[in-house]
C-alpha positions as a printed NumPy array, in Angstrom:
array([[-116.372,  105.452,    2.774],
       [-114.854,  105.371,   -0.711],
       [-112.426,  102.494,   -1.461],
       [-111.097,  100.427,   -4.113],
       [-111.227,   96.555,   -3.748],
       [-110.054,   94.466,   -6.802],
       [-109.754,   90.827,   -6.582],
       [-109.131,   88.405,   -9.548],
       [-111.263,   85.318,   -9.29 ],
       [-108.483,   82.003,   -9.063],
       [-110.93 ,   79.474,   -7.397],
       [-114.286,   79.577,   -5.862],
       [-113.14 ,   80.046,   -2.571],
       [-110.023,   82.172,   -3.199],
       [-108.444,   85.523,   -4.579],
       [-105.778,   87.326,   -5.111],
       [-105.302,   90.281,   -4.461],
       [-103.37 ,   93.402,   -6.11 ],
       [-102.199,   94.71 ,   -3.162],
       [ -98.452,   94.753,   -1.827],
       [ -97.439,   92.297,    0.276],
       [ -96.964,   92.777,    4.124],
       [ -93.594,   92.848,    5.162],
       [ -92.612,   88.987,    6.974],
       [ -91.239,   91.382,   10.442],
       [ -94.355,   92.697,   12.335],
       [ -91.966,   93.215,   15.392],
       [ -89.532,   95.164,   14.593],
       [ -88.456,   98.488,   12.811],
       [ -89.433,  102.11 ,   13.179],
       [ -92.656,  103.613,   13.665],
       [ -93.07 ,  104.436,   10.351],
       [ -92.583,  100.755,    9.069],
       [ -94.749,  100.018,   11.578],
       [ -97.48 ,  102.17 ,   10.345],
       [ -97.031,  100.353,    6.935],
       [ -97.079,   97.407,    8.218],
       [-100.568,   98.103,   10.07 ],
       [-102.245,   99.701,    6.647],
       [-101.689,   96.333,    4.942],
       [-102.469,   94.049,    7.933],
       [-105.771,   96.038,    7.799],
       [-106.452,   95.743,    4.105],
       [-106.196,   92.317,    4.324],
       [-108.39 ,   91.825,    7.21 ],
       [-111.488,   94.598,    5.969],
       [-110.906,   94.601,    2.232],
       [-110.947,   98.337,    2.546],
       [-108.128,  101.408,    3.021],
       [-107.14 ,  104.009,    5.452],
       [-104.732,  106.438,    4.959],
       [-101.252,  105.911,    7.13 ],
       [-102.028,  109.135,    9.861],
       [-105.626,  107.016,   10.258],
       [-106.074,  107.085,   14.583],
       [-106.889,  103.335,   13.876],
       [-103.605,  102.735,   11.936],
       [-101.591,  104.088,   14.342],
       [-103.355,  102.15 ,   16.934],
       [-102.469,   99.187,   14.872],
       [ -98.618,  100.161,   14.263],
       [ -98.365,  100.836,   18.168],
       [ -99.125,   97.27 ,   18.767],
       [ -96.895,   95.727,   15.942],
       [ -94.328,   97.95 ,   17.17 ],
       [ -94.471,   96.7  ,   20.664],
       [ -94.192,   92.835,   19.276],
       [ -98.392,   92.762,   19.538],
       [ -99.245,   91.888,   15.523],
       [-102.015,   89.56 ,   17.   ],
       [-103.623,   92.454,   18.909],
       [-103.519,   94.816,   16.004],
       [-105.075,   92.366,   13.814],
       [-108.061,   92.168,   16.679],
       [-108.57 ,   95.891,   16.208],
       [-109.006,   95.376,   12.641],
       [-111.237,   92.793,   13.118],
       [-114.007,   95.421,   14.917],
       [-114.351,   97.251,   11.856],
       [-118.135,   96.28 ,    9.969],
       [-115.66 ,   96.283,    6.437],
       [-114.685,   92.645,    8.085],
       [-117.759,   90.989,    8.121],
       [-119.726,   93.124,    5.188],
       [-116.523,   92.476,    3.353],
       [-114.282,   89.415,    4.027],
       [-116.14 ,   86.98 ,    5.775],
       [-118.692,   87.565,    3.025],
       [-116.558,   86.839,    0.984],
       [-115.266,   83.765,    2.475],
       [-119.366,   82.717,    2.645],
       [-120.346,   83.108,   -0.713],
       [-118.67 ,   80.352,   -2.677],
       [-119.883,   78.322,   -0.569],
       [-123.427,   78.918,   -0.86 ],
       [-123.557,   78.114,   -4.242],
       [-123.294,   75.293,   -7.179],
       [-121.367,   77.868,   -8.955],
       [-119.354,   78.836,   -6.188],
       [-119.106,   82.189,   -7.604],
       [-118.232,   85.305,   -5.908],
       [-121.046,   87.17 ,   -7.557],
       [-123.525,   84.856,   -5.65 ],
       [-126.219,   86.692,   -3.943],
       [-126.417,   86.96 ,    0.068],
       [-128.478,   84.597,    1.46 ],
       [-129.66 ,   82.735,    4.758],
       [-126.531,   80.591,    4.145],
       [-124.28 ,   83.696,    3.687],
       [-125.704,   85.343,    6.53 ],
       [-125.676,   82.634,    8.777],
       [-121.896,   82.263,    8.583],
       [-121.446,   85.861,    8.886],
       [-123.571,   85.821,   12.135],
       [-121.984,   82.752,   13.564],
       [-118.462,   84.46 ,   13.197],
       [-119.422,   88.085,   14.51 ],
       [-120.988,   85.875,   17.889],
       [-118.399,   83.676,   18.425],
       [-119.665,   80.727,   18.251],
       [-118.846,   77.196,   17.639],
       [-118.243,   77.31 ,   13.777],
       [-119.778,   73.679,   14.011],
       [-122.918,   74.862,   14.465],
       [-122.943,   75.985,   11.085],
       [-123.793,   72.403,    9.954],
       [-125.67 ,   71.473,   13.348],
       [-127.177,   74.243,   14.82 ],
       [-131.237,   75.084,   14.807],
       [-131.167,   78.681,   13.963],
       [-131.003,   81.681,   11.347],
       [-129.951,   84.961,   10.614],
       [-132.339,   87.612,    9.514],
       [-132.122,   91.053,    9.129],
       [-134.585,   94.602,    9.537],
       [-134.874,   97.87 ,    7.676],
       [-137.873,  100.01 ,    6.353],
       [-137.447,   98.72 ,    3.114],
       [-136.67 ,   95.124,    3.83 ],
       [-139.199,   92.601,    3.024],
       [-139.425,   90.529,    6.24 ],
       [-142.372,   88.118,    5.577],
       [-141.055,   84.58 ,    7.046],
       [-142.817,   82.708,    4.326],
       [-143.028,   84.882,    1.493],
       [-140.201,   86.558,    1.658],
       [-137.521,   84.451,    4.034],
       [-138.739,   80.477,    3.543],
       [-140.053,   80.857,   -0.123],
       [-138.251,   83.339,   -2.072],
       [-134.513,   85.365,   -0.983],
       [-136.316,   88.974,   -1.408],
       [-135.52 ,   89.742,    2.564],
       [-132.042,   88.986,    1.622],
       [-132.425,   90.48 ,   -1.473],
       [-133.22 ,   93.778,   -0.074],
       [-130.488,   93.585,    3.007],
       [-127.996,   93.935,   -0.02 ],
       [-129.942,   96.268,   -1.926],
       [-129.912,   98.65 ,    1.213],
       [-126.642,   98.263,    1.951],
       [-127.47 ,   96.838,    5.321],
       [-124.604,   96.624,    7.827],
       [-124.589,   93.314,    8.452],
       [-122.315,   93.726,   11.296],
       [-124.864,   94.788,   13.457],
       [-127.784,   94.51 ,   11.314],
       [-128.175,   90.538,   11.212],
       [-129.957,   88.937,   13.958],
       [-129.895,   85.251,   15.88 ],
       [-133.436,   83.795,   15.657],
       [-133.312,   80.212,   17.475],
       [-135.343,   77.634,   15.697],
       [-135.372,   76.69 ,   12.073],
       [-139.003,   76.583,   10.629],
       [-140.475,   74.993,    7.057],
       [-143.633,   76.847,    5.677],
       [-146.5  ,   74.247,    5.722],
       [-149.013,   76.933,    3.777],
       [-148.67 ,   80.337,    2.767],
       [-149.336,   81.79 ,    6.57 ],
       [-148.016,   78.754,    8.636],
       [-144.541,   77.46 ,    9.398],
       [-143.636,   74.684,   11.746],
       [-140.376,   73.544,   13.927],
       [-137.902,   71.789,   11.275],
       [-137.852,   68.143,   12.299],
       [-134.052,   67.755,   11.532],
       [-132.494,   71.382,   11.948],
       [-128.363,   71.169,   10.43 ],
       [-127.291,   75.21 ,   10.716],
       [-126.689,   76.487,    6.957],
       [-127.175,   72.333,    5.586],
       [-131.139,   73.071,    5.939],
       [-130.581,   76.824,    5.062],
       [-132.749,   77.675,    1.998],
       [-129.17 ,   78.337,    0.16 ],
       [-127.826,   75.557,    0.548],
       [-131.023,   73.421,   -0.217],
       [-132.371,   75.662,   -2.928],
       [-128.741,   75.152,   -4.854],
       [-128.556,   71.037,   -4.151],
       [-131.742,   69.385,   -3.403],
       [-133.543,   70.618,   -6.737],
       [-134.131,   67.767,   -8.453],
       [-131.491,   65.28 ,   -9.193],
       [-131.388,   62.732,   -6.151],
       [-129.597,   64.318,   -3.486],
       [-126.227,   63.294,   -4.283],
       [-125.16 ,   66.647,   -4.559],
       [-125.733,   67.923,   -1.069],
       [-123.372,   65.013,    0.153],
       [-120.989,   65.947,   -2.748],
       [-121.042,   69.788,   -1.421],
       [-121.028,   69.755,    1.725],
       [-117.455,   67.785,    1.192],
       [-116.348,   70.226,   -1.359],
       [-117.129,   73.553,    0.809],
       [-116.605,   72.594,    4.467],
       [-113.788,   69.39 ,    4.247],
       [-111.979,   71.124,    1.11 ],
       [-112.373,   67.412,   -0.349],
       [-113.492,   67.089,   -4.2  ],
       [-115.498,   64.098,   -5.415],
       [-112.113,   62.469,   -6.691],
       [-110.256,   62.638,   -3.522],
       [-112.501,   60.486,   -1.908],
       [-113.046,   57.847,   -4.617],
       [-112.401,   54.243,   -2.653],
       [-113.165,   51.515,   -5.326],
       [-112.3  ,   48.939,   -2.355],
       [-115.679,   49.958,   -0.319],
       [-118.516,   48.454,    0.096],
       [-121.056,   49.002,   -2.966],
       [-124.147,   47.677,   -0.345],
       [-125.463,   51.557,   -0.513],
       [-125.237,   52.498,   -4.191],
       [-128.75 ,   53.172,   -5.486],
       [-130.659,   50.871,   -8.289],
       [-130.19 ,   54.332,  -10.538],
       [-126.239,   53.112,  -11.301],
       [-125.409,   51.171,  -13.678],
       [-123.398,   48.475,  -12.81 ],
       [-122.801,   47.605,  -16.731],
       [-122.053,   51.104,  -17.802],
       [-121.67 ,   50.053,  -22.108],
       [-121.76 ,   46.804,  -21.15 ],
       [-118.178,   47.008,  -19.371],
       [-118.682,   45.629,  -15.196],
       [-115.185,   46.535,  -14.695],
       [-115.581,   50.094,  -16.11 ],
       [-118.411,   50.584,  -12.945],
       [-115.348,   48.221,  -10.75 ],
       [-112.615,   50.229,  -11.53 ],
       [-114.37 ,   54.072,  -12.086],
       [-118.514,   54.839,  -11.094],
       [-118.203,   52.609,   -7.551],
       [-115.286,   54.463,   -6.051],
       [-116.913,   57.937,   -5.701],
       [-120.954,   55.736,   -5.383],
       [-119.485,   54.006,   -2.712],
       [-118.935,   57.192,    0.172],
       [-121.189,   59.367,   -1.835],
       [-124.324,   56.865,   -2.076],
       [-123.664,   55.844,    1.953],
       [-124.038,   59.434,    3.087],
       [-127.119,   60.478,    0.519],
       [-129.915,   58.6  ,    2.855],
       [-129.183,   61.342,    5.362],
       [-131.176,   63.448,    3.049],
       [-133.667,   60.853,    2.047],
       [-136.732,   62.635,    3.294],
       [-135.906,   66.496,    1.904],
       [-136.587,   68.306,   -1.268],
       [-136.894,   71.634,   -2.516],
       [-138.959,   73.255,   -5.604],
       [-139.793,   76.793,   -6.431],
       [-143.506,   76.336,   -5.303],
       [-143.049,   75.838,   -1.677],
       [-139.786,   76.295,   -0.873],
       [-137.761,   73.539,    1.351],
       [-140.034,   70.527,    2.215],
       [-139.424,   67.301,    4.736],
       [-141.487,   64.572,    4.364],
       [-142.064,   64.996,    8.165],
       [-144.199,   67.837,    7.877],
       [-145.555,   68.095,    4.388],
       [-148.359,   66.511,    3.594],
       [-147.667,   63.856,    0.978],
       [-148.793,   64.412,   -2.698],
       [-147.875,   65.399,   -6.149],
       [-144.794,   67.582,   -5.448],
       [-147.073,   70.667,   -6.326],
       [-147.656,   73.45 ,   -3.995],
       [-146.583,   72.584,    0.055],
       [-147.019,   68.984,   -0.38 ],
       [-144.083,   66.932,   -0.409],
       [-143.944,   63.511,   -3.058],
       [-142.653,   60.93 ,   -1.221],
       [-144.147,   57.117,   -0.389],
       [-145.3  ,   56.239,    2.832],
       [-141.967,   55.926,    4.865],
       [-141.444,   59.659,    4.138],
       [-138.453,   59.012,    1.664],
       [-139.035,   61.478,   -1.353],
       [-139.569,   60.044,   -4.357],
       [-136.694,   60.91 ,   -6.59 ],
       [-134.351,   59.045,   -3.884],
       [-135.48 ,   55.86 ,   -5.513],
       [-136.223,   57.034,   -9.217],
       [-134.576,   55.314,  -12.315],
       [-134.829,   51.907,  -10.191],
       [-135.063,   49.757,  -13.134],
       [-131.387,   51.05 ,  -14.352],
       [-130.053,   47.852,  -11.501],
       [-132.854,   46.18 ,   -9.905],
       [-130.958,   45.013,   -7.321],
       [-129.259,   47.992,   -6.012],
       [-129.759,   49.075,   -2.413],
       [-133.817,   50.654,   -1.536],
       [-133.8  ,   53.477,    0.25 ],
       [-136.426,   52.946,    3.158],
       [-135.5  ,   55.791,    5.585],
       [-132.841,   58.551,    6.682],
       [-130.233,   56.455,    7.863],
       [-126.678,   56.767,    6.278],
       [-123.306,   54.674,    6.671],
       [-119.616,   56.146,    6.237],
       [-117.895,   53.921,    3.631],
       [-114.925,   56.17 ,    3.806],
       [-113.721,   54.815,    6.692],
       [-110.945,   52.452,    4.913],
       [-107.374,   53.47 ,    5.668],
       [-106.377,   56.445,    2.961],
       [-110.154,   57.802,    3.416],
       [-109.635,   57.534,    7.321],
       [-106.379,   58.769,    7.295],
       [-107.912,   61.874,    4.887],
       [-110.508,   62.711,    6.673],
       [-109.929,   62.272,   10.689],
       [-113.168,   61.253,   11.92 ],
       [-113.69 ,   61.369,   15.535],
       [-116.544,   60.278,   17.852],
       [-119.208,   58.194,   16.421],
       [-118.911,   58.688,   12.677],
       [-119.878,   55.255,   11.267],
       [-123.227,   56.027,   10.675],
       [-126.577,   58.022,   11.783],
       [-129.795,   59.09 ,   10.776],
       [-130.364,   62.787,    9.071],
       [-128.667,   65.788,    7.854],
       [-127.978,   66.901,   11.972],
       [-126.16 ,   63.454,   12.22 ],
       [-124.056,   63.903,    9.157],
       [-123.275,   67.343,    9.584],
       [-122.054,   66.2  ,   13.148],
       [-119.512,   63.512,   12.04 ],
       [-118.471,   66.226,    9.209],
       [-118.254,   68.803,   11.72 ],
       [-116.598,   66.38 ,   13.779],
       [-113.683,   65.252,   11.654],
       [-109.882,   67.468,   11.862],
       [-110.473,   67.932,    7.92 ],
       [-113.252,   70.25 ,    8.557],
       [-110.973,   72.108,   10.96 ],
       [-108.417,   72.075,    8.467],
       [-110.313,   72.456,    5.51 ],
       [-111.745,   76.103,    7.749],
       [-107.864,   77.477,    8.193],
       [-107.446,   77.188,    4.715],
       [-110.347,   78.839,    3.522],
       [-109.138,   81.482,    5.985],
       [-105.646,   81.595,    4.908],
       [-107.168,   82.2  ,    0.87 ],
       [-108.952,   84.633,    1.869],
       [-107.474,   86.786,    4.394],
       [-103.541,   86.102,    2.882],
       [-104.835,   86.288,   -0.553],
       [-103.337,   83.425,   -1.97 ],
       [-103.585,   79.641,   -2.966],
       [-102.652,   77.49 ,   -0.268],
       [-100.326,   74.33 ,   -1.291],
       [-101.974,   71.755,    0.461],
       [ -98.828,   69.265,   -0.3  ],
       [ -96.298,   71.563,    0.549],
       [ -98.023,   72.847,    3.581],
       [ -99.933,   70.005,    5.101],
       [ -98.016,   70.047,    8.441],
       [ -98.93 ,   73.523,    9.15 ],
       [-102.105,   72.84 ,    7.98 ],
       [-102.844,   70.181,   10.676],
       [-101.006,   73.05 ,   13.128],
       [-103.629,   75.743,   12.261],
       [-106.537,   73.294,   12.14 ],
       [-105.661,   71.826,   15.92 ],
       [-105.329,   75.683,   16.937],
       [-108.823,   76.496,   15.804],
       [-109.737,   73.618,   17.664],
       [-108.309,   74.967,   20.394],
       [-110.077,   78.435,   20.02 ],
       [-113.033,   76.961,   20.421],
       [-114.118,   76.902,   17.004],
       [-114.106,   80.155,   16.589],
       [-113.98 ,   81.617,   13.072],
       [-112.778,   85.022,   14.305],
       [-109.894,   84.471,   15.972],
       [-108.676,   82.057,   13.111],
       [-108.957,   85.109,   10.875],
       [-106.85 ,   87.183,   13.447],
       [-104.524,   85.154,   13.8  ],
       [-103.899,   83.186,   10.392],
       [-103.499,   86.898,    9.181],
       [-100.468,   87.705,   11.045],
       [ -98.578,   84.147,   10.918],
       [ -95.29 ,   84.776,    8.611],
       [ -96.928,   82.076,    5.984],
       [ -99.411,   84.443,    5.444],
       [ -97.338,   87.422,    5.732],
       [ -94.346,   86.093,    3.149]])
């Protein structure tokens, strides 16, 4: 199928898009309204075209017709151009530091793709133990070589032009290659958190603050400065910070501690990962401890990775990291306010833990409508202007069931979208 899908890039997890609006009434008017009405609707939902006389369309404009937008944006829904096209779209700025649309499928990408074709709980995509792969003749499929070490099985599901509607598979059980043969269970599985994406782009080097940082940014819709709390405890904040940044204490006061402060609590649930290009993803768990080289993992001998306590003579007395635990220091009134935590979300121990009290919180249900809304409506959401129908949408995909689908179907036919 030919079509013509032109987006201009406004954020990394939104576009615009250059085709007409949909009219605001999906109820009422002739059939042929109706039928124009339908060809938009599914534009917006597959990223794709069909002409007006299309047996689909007029499916479509039946339902709108007969006051059923909701089940006409279902129908659309079915077609592969949805999940090959939009929610692929949704995934890949996520996946990446970039957070570029040009970013290249991988096990993150697929794994959100798969966990919104199945239905499932769209928190398992930071707490679930399982992966999407794929098949083909020409698809590499090795799961160390070619899944756990490098993206070529990815690689070559795009290359092919797989349908990755019906193409991607469920495997239950994340697994860490421990030579280059062998794999073993993952010790502390977190759905596309432990995906080789999402580890490959944030755990490479640097000290882990990152993953904390991005896992914020892409699933609470909450940038490092929206969280800064300069009033938290500064108990967690690593010996690496300077607490005399150019000789100034107030500058580190008044600036550094208020993002340290959430970001450096959080960090030990990553204390005992890493990630390098020889090897792939590593836990301390299961890698033997060494040099960093190869399959072996440097870390000392509580299992917490080396670079988690590098630069320690910056401040001497900052806090030692001595194991995976982790404490939420954005728990103070605007944070808690910000944020909506729910259930046990003081602290924990690992990435599953963490990406529980994230997956946990209403901003993560929130923070998932709006990602819908950019990407289905096509346009920047105002979180000011809109935050009470923000909180609507994000308590209705609560009430779904978490289900990523059905927020797509139905954010796409709500008159903010359609305006």
């Amino acid at each position: 199928m030919k079509f013509i899908f032109i987006i201009t890039l406004v954020t990394a997890s939104a576009f615009i898009s250059v085709h007409a609006q949909v009219k605001p009434d999906m109820t009422a008017g002739d059939l042929t309204a109706a039928q124009s009405n339908a060809k938009k609707l599914y534009e917006r939902i597959t990223g794709t075209k069909l002409p007006a006389d299309s047996p689909l369309i007029s499916q479509m404009a039946n339902l709108i017709q007969q006051g059923n937008s909701l089940g006409a944006a279902k129908l659309a829904t079915q077609d592969p151009n949805f999940y090959n096209i939009t929610v692929k779209l949704m995934a890949l700025p996520l996946s990446t530091r970039e957070e570029s649309l040009k970013s290249p499928l991988t096990d993150f990408v697929a794994g959100f793709i798969g966990v919104t074709r199945d239905d499932r709980d769209a928190r398992e995509l930071l707490t679930g133990n399982f992966y999407y792969r794929g098949s083909g003749a020409n698809v590499r499929s090795d799961i160390v070589a070619d899944i756990l070490n490098s993206n070529n099985h990815y690689d070559d599901l795009e290359r092919t032009r797989a349908d990755l509607s019906t193409n991607l598979v469920r495997v239950e059980g994340q697994v860490l290659s421990t030579s280059a043969t062998t794999t073993v269970a993952n010790p502390d599985p977190a759905g596309v958190l432990t995906s080789r994406g999402f580890m490959g782009a944030h755990a490479l080097m640097g000290t882990n603050r990152r993953l904390v940082e991005y896992t914020f940014r892409e699933f609470m819709c909450v940038p490092l400065n929206m969280w800064a709390d300069t009033g938290a405890s500064d108990l967690r904040i690593g010996r690496d910070i300077d607490r005399f940044p150019s000789g100034d204490h107030t500058k580190f006061l008044t600036s550094c501690k208020g993002c340290h402060t959430v970001q450096d609590g959080f960090r030990g649930a990553f204390a005992k990962w890493d990630f390098s290009g020889t090897g792939g993803l590593k836990n301390s768990a299961v890698h033997t401890r060494g040099d960093g080289g190869g399959f072996t993992i440097a870390a000392d001998t509580r299992g917490v990775v080396n670079k988690m306590n590098k630069n320690n003579t910056v401040f001497p007395s900052g806090y030692v990291m001595i194991d995976s635990s982790f404490v939420n220091n954005a728990i103070r009134p605007a944070n808690a306010a910000l944020f909506g935590w729910r259930g046990n979300a003081l602290s924990g121990t690992g990435v599953k833990d963490f990406g529980t009290v994230v997956s946990n919180s209403s901003r993560f249900s929130q923070c998932m409508a709006k990602r819908v809304f950019e990407t289905v409506c096509r346009k920047i959401l105002d979180e000011t202007k809109s935050r009470d129908a923000l909180i609507k949408w994000g308590t209705e995909f609560e009430a779904s069931g978490y289900k990523l689908k059905s927020l797509f179907e139905s954010m796409s036919v709500k008159p903010e979208c359609l305006n």
